[in-house]
C-alpha positions as CSV (number, residue, x, y, z in Angstrom):
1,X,-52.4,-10.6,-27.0
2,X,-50.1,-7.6,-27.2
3,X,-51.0,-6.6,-23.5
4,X,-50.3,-9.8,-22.3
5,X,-46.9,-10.2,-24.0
6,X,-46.1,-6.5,-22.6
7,X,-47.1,-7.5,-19.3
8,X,-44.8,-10.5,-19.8
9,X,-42.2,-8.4,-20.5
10,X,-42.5,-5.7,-17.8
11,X,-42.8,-8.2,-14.9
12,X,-39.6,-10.1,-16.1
13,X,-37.7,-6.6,-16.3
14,X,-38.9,-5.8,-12.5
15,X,-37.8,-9.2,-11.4
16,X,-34.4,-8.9,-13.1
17,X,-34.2,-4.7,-12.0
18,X,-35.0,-6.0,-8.5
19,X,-32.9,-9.1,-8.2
20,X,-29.8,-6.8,-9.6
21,X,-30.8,-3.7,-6.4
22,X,-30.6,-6.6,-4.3
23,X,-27.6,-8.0,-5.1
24,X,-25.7,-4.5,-4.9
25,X,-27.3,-3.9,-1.6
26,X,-26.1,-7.4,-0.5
27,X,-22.1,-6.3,-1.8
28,X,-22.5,-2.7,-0.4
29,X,-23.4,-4.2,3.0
30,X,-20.1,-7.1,2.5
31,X,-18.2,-3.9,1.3
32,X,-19.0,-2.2,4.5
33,X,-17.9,-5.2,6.7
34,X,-14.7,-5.8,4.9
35,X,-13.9,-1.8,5.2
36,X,-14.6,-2.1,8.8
37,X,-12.6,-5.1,9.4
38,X,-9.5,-3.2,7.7
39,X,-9.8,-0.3,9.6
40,X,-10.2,-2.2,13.0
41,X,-7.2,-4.0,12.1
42,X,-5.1,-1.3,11.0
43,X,-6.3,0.6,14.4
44,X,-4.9,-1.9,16.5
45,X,-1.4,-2.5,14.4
46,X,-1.2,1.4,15.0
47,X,-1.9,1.0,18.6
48,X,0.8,-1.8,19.1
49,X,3.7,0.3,17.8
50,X,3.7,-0.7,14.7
51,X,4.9,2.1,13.5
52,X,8.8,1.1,11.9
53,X,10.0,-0.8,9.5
54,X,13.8,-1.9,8.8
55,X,16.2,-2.7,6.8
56,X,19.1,-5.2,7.5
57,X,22.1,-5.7,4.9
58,X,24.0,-9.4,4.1
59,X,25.1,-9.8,7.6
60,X,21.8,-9.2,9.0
61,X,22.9,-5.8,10.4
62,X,20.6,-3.3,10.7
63,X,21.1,-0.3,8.1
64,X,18.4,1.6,8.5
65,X,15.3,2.0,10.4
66,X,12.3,3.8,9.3
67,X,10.6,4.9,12.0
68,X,8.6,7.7,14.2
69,X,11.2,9.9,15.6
70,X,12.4,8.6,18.7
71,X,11.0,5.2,18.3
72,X,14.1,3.2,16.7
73,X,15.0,0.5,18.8
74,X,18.5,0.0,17.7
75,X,21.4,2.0,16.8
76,X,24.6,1.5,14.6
77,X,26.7,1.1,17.1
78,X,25.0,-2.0,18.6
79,X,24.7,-3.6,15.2
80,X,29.1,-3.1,15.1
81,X,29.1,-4.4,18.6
82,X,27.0,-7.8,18.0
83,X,28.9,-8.5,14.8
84,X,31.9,-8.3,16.5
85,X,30.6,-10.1,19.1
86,X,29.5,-12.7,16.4
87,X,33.1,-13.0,15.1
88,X,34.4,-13.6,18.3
């Protein structure tokens, strides 16, 4: 009877062991697509320019632009000229 009950016992820990290797296989593999999707989408917003970011005050001016050198679009000067363009 013992044997039996520790047979019980050892098949239902194996089942449960290998359902649990299983499932962390089955996320390491989701994981791996989800890291892959990231990077292909960070590749190709690197790729398009993405590269600056800006920030624009109460009169939607541009104030500054954070950016790779040499790769700001805009300068001061044409955000004085459009608001006073804007005035006008």
């Amino acid at each position: 009877m013992t044997a039996v009950a520790y047979s019980v016992a050892l098949t239902a820990a194996c089942l449960v062991n290998g359902r649990t290797i299983i499932l962390h296989k089955l996320n390491q593999l989701v994981l791996r697509e989800k890291t892959e999707v990231v990077s292909l989408l960070l590749r190709e917003y690197e790729d398009s320019g993405g590269d600056w970011m800006w920030r624009t005050n109460a009169s939607r001016c541009l104030t500054a632009c954070f950016a790779a050198p040499g790769r700001c679009p805009w300068r001061r000067a044409d955000c004085a000229r459009n608001k006073a363009a804007l005035a006008g």
